[in-house]
C-alpha positions in Angstrom: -91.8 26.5 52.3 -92.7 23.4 50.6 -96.1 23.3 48.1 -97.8 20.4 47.5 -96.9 21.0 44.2 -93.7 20.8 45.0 -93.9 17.3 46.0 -96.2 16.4 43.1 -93.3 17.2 40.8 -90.7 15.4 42.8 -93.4 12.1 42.7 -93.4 12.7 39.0 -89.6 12.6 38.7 -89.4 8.9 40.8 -88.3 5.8 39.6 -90.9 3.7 39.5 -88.2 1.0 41.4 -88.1 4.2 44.2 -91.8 4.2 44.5 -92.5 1.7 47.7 -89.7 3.5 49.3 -91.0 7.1 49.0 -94.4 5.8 50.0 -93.5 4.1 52.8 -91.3 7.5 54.1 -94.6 9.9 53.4 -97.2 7.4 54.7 -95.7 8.3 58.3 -97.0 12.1 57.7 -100.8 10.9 56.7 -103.1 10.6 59.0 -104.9 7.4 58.9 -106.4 6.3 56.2 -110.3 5.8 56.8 -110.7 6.0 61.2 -112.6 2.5 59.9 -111.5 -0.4 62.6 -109.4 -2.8 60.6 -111.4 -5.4 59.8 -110.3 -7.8 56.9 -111.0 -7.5 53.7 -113.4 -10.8 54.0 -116.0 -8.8 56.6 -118.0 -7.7 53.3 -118.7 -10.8 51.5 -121.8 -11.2 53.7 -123.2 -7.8 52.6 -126.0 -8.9 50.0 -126.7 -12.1 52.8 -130.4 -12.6 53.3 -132.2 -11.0 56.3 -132.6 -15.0 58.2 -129.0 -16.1 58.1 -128.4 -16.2 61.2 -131.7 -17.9 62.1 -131.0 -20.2 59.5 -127.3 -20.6 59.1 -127.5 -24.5 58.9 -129.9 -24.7 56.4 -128.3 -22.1 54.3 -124.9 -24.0 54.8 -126.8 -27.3 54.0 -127.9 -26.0 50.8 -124.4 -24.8 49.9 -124.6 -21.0 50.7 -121.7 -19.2 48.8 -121.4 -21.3 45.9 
């Protein structure tokens, strides 16, 4: 039976030119990564926003919100 360390040594012992490879080929054995829906990576820049925005998205916009 196969230990994890088992497979941490073989991981060690990769080329790093092997490495997309080998991930690719375990990455079908993980389960996914978060359950999180797959938003992209853009969703968050509104986090810190103020509590009006979308009350007031034109005058936020007019004053050059994001900059």
């Amino acid at each position: 039976m196969t230990t994890r360390d088992d497979l941490y040594r073989l991981v060690d012992q990769l080329r790093p030119e092997t490495l997309d490879e080998a991930a690719a080929a375990l990455r079908q054995y993980a389960p996914a990564a978060s359950g999180e829906p797959p938003y992209p990576a853009s969703i968050g820049v509104l986090i810190d926003a103020p509590a009006d925005l979308a009350t007031r998205v034109d005058d936020y916009l007019a004053e050059g919100f994001g900059r």
